[in-house]
MARBAVEX-432743 format. One record per residue (C-alpha): x, y, z; chain; residue number from 1; residue in one letter. Coordinates in steps of 0.2 Angstrom, whole numbers, plus 5000, padded with zeros to 4 digits. Layout:
N
east, north, up, tinu, loba, dose
X, Y, Z, A, NUM, A
...
//
This chain:
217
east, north, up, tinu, loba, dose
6371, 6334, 4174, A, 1, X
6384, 6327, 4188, A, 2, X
6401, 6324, 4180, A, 3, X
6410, 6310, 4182, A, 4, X
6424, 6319, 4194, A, 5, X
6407, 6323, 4204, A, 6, X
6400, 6306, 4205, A, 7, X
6416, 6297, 4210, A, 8, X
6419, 6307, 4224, A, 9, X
6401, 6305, 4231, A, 10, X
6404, 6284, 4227, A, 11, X
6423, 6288, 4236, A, 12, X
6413, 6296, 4252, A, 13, X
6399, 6282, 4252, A, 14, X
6413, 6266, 4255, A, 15, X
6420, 6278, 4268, A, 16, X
6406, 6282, 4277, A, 17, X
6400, 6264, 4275, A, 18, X
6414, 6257, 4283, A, 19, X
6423, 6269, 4295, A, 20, X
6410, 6271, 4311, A, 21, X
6406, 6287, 4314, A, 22, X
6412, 6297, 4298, A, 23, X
6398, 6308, 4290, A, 24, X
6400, 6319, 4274, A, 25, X
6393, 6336, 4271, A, 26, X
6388, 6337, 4252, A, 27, X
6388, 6356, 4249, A, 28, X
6388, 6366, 4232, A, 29, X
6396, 6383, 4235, A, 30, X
6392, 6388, 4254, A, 31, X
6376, 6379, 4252, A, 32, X
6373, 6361, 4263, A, 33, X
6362, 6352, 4252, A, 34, X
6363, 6333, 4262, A, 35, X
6371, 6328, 4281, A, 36, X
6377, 6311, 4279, A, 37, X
6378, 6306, 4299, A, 38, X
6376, 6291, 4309, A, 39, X
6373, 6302, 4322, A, 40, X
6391, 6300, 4330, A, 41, X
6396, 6319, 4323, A, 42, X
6395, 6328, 4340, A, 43, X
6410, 6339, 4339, A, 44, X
6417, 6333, 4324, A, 45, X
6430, 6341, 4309, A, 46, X
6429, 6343, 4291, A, 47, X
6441, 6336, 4279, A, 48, X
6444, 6348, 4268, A, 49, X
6439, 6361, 4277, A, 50, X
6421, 6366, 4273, A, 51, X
6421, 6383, 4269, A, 52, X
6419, 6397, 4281, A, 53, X
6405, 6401, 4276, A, 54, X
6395, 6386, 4274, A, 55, X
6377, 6384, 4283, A, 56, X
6378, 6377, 4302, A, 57, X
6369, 6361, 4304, A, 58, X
6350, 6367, 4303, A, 59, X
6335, 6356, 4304, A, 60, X
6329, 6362, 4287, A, 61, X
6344, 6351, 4281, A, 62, X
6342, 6335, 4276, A, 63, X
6350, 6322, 4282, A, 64, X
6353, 6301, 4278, A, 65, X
6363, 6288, 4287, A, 66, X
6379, 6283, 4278, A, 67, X
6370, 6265, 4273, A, 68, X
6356, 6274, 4264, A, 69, X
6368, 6286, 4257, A, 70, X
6378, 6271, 4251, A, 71, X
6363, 6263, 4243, A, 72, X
6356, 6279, 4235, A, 73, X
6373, 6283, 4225, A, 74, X
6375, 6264, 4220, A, 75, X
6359, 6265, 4212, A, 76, X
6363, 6284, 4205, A, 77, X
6380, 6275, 4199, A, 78, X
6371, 6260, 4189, A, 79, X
6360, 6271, 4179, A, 80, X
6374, 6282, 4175, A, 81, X
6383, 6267, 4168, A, 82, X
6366, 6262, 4157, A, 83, X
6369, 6280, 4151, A, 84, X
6355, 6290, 4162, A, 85, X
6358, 6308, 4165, A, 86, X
6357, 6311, 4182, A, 87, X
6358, 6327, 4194, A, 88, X
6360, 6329, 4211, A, 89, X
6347, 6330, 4220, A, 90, X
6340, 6350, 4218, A, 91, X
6356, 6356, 4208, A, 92, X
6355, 6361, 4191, A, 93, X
6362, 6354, 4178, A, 94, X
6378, 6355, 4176, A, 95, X
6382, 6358, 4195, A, 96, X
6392, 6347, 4204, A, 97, X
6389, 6345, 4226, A, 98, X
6406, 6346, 4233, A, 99, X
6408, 6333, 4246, A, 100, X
6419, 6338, 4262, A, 101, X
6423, 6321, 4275, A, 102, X
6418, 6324, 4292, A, 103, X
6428, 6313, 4304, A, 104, X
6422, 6311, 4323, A, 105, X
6429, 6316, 4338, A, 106, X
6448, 6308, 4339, A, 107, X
6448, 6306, 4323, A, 108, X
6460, 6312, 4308, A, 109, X
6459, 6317, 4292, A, 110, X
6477, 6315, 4282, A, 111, X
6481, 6321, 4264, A, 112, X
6476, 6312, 4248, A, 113, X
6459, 6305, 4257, A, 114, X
6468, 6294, 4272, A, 115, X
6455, 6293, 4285, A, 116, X
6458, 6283, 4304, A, 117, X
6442, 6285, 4317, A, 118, X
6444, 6276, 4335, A, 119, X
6431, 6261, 4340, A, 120, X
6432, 6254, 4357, A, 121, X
6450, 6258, 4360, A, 122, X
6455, 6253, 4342, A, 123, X
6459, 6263, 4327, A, 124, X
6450, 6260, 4310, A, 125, X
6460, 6267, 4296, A, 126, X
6450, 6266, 4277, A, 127, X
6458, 6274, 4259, A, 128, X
6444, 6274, 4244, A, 129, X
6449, 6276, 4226, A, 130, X
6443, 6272, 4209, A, 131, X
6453, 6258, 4202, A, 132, X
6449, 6241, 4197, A, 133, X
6449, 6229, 4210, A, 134, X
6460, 6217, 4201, A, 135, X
6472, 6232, 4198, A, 136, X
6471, 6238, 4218, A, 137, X
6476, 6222, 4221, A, 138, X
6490, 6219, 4208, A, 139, X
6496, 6234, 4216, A, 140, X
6495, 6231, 4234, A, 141, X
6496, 6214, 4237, A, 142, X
6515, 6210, 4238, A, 143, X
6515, 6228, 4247, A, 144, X
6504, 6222, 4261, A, 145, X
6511, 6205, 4261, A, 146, X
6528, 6211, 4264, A, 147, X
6523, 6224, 4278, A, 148, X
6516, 6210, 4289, A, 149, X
6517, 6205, 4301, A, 150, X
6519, 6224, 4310, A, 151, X
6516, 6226, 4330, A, 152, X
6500, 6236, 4334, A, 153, X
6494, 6230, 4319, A, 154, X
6478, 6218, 4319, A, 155, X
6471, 6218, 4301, A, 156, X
6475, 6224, 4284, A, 157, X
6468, 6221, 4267, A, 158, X
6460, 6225, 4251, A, 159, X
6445, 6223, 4245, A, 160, X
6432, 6231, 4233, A, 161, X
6415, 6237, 4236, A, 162, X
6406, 6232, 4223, A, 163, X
6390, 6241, 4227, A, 164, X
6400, 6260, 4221, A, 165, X
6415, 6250, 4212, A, 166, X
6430, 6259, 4223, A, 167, X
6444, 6248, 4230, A, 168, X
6445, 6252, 4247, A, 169, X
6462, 6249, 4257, A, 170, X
6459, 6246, 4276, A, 171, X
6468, 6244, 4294, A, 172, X
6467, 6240, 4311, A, 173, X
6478, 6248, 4323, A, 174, X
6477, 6243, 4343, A, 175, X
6489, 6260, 4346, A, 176, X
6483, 6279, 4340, A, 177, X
6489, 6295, 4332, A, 178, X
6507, 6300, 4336, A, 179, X
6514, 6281, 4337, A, 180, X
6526, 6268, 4326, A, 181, X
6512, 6259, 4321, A, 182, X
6502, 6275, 4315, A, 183, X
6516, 6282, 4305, A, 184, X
6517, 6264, 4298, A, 185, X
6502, 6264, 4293, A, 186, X
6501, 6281, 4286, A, 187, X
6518, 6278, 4276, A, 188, X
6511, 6261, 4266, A, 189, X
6495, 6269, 4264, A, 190, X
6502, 6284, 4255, A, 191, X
6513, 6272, 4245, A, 192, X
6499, 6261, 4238, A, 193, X
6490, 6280, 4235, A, 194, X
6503, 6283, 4224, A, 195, X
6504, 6268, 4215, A, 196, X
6487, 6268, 4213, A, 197, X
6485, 6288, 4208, A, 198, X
6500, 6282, 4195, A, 199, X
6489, 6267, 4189, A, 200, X
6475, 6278, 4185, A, 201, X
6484, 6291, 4176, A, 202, X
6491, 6279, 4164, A, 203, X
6475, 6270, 4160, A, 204, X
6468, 6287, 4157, A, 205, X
6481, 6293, 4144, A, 206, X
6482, 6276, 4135, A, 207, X
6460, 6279, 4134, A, 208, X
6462, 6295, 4124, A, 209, X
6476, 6289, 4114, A, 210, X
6466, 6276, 4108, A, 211, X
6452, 6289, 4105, A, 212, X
6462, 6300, 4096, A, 213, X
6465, 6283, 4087, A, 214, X
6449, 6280, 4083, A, 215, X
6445, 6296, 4077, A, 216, X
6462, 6297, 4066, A, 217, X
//
């Protein structure tokens, strides 16, 4: 059955595809492609990771969902998991968990630890995804944001949840692309509120299976 690690990144690459035009996923196991998520904006476009060399070119035999359905199909996949279902994906067998590689349109960049920016209309969307708490992300976050604003090139920034695959997303509007102040801003604060949040997580972890141990004691 699909781990856990498996289903949160597939609920991670659902909010992303969902919010940042253009971005598709290729869900893979091994050099297999077992679904396309594309919006159909994909011409030309790059994985992040890197899918591996060897992985099967796009093919029509390949199925393929738009990143709403994609979103609605692993929100539903989440909910039963939470009532305790066992769920695989799709044809894998049990046990196997899809890899999920970000595809990012032309012009757009991938950045370590799952920082994405695409260009709409002469702007630039930038959209992080992790699970955490909402109340937590925001715990976390808020005065972060609050005290980074206001920041010329800037146009929005926020947090929010999405309560359909329970990530907290953290999301930007820049009016200026790759290589300027405002996009090393940008990228600097988001890498800070990844690591505030990655160290959130571990912690909640760890105090989770000392209390288990507890239990158990």
């Amino acid at each position: 059955m699909i781990s856990d690690r498996g289903m949160t990144s597939l609920r991670v690459a659902a909010t992303l595809a969902h919010v940042l035009p253009g971005l598709g996923a290729r869900i893979r196991h091994g050099d297999r492609v077992i679904l396309e998520v594309d919006s159909g904006g994909l011409h030309g476009a790059s994985a992040h990771p890197a899918s591996s060399p060897a992985a099967e070119p796009f093919t029509s035999a390949v199925r393929r969902i738009a990143p709403g359905g994609f979103r609605c199909a692993v929100a539903h996949a989440h909910r039963r998991r939470i009532e305790g279902e066992q769920l695989r994906f799709l044809d894998l067998e049990p046990g196997c968990d899809p890899v999920v590689d970000i595809r990012v349109p032309r012009g757009g960049t991938g950045r370590a630890g799952g920082i994405f920016c695409v260009p709409v209309a002469g702007r630039w969307l930038w959209g992080m995804a992790a699970e955490i708490d909402a109340t937590t992300a925001y715990r976390l976050g808020a005065e972060l944001v609050e005290e980074s604003l206001p920041q010329p090139g800037v146009h929005a920034l926020g947090i929010r949840p999405d309560v359909a695959t329970d990530v907290s997303l953290l999301y930007a509007e820049t009016c200026t692309g790759p290589g300027t102040s405002s996009d090393a801003w940008v990228q600097e604060l988001f890498e800070s509120l990844l690591a505030r949040w990655t160290v959130a997580d571990l912690v909640d972890r760890l105090t989770e299976r000392v209390d288990l141990n507890q239990g158990l004691s």
